[in-house]
C-alpha positions as CSV (number, residue, x, y, z in Angstrom):
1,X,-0.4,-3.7,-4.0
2,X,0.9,-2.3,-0.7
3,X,3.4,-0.3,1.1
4,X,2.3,-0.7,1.5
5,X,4.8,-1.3,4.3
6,X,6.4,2.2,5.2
7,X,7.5,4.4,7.6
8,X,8.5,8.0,8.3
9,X,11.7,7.0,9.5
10,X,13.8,6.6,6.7
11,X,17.0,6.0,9.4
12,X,15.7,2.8,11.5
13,X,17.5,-0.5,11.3
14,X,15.7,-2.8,13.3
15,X,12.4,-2.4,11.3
16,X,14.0,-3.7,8.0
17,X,16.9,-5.6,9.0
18,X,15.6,-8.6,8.1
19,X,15.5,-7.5,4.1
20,X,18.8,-5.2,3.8
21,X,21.7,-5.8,1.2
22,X,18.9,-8.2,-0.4
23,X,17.8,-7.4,-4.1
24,X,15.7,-9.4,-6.5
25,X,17.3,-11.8,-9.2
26,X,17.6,-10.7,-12.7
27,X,14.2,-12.1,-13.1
28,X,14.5,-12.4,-16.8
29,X,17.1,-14.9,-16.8
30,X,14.9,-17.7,-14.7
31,X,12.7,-20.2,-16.9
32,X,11.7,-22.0,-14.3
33,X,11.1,-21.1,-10.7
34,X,14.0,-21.4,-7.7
35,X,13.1,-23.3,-4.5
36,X,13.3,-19.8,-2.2
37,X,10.7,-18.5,-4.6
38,X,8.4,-21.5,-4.7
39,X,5.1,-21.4,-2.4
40,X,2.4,-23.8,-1.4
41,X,-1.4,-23.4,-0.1
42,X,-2.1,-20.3,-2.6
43,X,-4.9,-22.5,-3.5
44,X,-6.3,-22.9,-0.3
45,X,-9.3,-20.6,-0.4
46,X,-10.9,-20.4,-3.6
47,X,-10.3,-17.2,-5.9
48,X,-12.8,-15.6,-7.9
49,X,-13.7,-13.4,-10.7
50,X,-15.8,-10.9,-9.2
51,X,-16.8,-7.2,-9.8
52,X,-18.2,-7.2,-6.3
53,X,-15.7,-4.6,-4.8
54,X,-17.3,-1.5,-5.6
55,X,-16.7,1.2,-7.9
56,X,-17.4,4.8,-6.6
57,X,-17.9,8.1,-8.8
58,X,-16.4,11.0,-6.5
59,X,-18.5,13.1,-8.2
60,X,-22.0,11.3,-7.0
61,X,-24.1,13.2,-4.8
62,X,-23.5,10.2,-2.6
63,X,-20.2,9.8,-2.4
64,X,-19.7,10.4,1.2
65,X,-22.0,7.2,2.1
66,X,-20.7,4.7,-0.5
67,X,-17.4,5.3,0.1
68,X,-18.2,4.7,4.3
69,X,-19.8,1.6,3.4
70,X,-17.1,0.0,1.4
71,X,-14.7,0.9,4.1
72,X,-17.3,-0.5,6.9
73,X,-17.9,-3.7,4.3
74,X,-14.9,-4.7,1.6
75,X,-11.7,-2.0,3.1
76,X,-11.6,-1.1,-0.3
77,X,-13.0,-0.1,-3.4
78,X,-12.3,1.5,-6.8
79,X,-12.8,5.1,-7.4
80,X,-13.4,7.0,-10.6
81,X,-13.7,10.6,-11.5
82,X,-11.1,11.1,-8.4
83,X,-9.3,14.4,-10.0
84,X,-5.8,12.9,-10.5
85,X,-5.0,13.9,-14.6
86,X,-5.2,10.7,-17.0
87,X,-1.9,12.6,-18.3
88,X,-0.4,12.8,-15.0
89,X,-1.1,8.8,-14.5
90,X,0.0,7.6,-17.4
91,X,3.6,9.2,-17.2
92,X,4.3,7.8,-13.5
93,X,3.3,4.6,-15.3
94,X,5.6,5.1,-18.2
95,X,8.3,5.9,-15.3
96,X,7.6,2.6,-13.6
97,X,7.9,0.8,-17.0
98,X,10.8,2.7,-18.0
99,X,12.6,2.0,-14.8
100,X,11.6,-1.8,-14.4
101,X,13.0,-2.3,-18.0
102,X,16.4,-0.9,-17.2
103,X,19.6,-3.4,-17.2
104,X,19.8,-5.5,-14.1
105,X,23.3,-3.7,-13.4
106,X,22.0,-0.5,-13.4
107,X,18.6,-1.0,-11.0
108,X,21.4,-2.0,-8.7
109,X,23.1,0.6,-8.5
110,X,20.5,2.2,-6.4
111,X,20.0,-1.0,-4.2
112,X,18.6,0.1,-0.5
113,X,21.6,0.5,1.6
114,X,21.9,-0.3,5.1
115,X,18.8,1.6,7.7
116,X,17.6,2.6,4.2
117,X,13.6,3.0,2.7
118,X,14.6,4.7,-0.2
119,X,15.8,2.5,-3.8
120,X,15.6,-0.7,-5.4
121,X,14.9,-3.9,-4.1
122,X,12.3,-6.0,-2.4
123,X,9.4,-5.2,-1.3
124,X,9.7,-4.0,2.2
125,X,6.6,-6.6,3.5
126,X,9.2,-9.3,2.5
127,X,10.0,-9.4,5.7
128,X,6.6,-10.9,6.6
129,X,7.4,-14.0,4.8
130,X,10.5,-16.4,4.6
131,X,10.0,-17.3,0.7
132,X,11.1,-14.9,-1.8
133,X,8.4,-12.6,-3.8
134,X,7.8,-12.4,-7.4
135,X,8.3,-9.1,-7.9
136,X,10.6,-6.0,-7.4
137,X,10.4,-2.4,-6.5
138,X,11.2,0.9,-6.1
139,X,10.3,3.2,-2.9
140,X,10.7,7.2,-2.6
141,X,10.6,8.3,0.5
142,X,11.3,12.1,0.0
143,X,13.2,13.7,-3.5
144,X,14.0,10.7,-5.7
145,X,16.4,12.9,-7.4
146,X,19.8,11.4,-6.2
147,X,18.7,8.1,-7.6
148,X,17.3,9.0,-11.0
149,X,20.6,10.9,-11.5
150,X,22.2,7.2,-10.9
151,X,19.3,5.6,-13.5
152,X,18.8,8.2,-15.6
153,X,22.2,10.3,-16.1
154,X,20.6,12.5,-19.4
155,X,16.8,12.8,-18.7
156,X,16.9,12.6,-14.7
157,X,14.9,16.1,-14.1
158,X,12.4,15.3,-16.7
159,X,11.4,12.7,-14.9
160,X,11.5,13.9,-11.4
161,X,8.9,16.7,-12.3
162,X,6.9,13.9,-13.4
163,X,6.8,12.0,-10.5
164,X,6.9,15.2,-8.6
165,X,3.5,15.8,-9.7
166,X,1.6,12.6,-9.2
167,X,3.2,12.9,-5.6
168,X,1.1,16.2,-5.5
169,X,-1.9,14.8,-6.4
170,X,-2.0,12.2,-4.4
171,X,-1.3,13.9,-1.6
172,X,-4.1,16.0,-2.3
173,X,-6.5,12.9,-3.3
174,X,-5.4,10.6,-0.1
175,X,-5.9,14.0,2.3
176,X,-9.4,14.7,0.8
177,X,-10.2,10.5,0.8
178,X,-9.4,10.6,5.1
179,X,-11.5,13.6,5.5
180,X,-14.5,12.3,3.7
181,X,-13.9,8.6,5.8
182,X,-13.4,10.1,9.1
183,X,-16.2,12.7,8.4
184,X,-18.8,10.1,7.6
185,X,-18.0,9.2,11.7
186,X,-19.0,12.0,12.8
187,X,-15.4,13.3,13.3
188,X,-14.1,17.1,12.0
189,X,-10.8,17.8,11.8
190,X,-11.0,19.7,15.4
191,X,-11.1,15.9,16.8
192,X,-8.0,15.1,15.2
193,X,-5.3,17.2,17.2
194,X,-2.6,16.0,15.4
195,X,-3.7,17.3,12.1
196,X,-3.6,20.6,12.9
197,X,-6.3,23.4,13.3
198,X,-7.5,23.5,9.8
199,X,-6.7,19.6,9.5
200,X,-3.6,20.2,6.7
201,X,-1.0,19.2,8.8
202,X,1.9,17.9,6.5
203,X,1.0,13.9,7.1
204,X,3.9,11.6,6.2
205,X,3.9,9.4,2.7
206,X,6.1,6.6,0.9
207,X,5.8,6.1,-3.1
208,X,6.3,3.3,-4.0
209,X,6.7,1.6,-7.8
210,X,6.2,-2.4,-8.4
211,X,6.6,-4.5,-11.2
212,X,5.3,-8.1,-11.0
213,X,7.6,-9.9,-13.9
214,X,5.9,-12.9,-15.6
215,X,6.5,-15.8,-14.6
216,X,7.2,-19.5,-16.0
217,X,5.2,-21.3,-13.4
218,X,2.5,-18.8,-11.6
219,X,1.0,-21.1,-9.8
220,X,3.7,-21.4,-7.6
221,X,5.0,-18.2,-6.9
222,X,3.5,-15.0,-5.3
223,X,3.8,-11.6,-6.0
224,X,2.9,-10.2,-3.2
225,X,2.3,-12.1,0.0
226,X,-1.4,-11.4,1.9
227,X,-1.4,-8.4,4.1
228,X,-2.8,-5.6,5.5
229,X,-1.2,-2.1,5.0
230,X,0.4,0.2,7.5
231,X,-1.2,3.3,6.9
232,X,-4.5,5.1,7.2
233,X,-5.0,4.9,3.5
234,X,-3.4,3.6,0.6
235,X,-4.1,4.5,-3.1
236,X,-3.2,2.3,-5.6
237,X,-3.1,2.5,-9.7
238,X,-3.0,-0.5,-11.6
239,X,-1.8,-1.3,-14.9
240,X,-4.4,-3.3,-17.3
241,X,-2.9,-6.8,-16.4
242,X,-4.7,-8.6,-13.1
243,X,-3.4,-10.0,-10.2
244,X,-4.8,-7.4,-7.4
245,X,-7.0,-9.8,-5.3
246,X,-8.9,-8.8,-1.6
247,X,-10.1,-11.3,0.6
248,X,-13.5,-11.9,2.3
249,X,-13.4,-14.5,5.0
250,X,-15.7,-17.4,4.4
251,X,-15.8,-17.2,0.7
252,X,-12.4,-16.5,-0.8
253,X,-9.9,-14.1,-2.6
254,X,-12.1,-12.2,-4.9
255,X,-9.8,-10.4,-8.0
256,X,-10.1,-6.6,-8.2
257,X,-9.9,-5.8,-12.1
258,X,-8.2,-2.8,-13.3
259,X,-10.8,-0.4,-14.6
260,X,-10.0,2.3,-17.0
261,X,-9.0,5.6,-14.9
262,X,-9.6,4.4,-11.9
263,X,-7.6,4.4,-8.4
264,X,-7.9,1.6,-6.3
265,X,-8.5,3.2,-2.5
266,X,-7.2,0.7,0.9
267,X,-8.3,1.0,4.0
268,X,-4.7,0.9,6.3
269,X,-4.4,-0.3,9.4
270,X,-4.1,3.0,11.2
271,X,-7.3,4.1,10.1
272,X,-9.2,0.7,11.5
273,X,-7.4,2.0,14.8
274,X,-8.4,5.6,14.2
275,X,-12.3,4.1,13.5
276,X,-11.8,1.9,16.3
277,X,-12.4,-0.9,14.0
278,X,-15.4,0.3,12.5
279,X,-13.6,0.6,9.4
280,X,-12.0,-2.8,7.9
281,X,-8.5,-3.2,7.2
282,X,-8.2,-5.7,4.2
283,X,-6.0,-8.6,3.6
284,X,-4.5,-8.3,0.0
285,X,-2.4,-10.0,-2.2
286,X,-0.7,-9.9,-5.6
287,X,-1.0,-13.4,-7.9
288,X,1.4,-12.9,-11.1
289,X,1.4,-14.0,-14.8
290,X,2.6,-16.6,-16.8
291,X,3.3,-14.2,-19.9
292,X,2.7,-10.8,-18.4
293,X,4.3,-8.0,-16.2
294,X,1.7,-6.1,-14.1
295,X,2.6,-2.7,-13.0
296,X,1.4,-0.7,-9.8
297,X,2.6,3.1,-8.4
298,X,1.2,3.0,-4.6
299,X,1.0,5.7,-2.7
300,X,1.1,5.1,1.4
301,X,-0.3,8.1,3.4
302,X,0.0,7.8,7.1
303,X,0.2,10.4,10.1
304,X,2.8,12.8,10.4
305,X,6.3,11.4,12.3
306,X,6.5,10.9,15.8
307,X,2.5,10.9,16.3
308,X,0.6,8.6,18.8
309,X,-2.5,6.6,17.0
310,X,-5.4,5.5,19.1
311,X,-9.4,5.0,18.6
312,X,-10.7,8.7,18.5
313,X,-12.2,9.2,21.7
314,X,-15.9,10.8,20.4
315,X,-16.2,7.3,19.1
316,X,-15.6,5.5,22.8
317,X,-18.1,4.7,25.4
318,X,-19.1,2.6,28.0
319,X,-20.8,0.1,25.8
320,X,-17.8,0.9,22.7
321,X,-14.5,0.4,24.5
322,X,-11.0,1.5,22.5
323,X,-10.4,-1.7,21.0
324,X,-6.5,-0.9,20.9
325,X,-4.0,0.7,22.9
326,X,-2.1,4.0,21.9
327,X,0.1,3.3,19.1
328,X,3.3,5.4,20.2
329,X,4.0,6.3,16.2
330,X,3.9,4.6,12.4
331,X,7.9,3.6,12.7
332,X,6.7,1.6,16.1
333,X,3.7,0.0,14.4
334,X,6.0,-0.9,11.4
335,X,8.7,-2.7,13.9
336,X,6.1,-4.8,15.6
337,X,4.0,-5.5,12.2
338,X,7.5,-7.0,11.0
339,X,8.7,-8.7,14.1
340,X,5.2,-10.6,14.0
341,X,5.3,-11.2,10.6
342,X,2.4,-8.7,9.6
343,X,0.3,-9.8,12.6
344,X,-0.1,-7.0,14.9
345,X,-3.3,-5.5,14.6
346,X,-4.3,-9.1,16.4
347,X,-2.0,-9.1,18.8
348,X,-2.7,-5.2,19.5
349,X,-6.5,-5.9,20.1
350,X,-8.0,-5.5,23.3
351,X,-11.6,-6.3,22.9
352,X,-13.5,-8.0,20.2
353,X,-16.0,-5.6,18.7
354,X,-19.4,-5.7,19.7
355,X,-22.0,-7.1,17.1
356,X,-25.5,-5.9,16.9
């Protein structure tokens, strides 16, 4: 699952140095796992079958309060009856599978270039790890038509519409998802300055394709290193094959299974910021599959370019201090996420939360 790393900046260096003029190996071709792939400790907390992380019906009366509570309690949940067209979901898929399945030679030719988000490659958390992942992908950041005219040379603007359309919904879906979190604080859109007056500020957003290949020896190789995401809140769909698993300190990784027609909703780690904590941003990984390729289309909203992030100060007081500092903007938060290998909400923190 996650930009999940992103950033508004599609023009800075420095944040994804580390990863340029990489690309993954023609995964296909390997039957048995190379040493820069091969990982140790995945076992070291136990993982679990679970259908604890909860499922939530937009449509229930109670929407508002279930989905607060999994954001205070898991950082994520699955939601149903969200509004996004079954029709419009399965095409992105079909674009993701369509895409993945291309010739080796012809993914590359829309390889990330240098200071680039946009294209094929890695994913862009890579650069919290020094192993290689199990997986490859494909961000937009902005029209993805110069690049489908590269994959696609006869049936590019078929497919652009398409994917032009889930972006809409999304959109719509991760702007209504804030509202409802932030509103279940106690917070309107008139205590969020930079959202605008009527709270419909344009807020920034990657997309972002993945494809987790099977692989001859899973138990070795990750798709998808444990993180948290960048962003106030990511939505995820799933293909049918698992590998999606959330953490919960002191029990284990528990696996989130894909449901039919249903979105899997992150908590990012601008909105624990924005909650001052309250909200939990939640460590996540992808495991892959011995015969298997998993699919996911993520979309990463965040705050619009160039915007400071700190607690929201009608949730501060003398006995709940801002826990973090002013974030100057996403592209800052992305830098030192990467420089400390994914660790910056702990190095950010000020205070440790109160407990009751």
């Amino acid at each position: 699952m996650a930009p999940t790393a992103t950033a508004p900046d599609a023009h800075n260096p420095k944040t994804f140095d580390v990863i340029l003029g990489k690309v993954p190996d023609d995964f296909k071709s390997l039957h048995e796992i190379p040493e820069e792939y091969a990982w140790t400790n995945l076992n070291e907390h136990p993982s679990l079958d679970s259908d604890s992380v909860p499922i939530i019906d937009l449509n229930d009366p109670n929407a508002s309060q279930l989905i607060s509570h999994a954001c205070r309690t898991w950082g994520m949940f699955q939601l149903i009856n969200h509004g996004v067209p079954n029709n419009v979901v399965e095409d992105m898929e079909s674009v993701a599978q369509s895409l993945f399945s291309l010739p080796a030679e012809q993914k590359l030719k829309v390889a990330r270039g240098p200071g680039g988000i946009s294209g094929y490659g890695f994913h862009l958390i890579s650069a919290f790890s020094d192993k290689k992942l199990w997986s490859e992908c494909f961000t937009i950041l902005g029209s993805p038509l110069e690049h489908y005219a590269k994959l696609w040379p006869q049936g590019y603007t078929k497919i652009c519409s398409i994917t032009e359309e889930y972006d809409k919904e999304l959109g719509r879906l991760s702007s209504r998802l804030m509202w409802i979190m932030l509103a279940s604080l106690g917070i309107s859109k008139e205590d969020v300055k930079w959202s605008g007056p009527k709270g419909d500020n344009h807020e920034a957003h990657v997309l972002q394709l993945n494809s987790y290949p099977a692989c001859p020896d899973p138990d070795r190789a990750m798709g998808l290193v444990p993180h948290t995401d960048s962003t106030l809140v990511t939505i995820v769909h799933q293909s049918k094959i698992c590998g999606l698993q959330v953490f919960q300190e002191g029990t284990g990784w528990f696996t989130v299974p894909p449901v039919p027609g249903a979105m899997v909703v992150n908590v990012g780690d601008l909105m624990h910021i924005l909650s001052n904590g309250s909200y939990v941003s939640v460590l996540h990984r992808v495991l892959v599959n011995q015969t298997q390729q998993r699919l996911s289309v993520v979309y990463t909203y965040g705050p619009p370019e160039n915007v400071p992030i700190s607690p929201i100060p009608k949730l501060l007081s003398a006995s709940h201090p801002a826990l973090y500092p002013p974030v100057t903007n996403w592209s800052e938060y992305i830098d030192t996420k990467t420089k400390l290998k994914g660790k910056a909400l702990a190095s950010l923190r000020l205070y440790e939360p109160l407990t009751n």
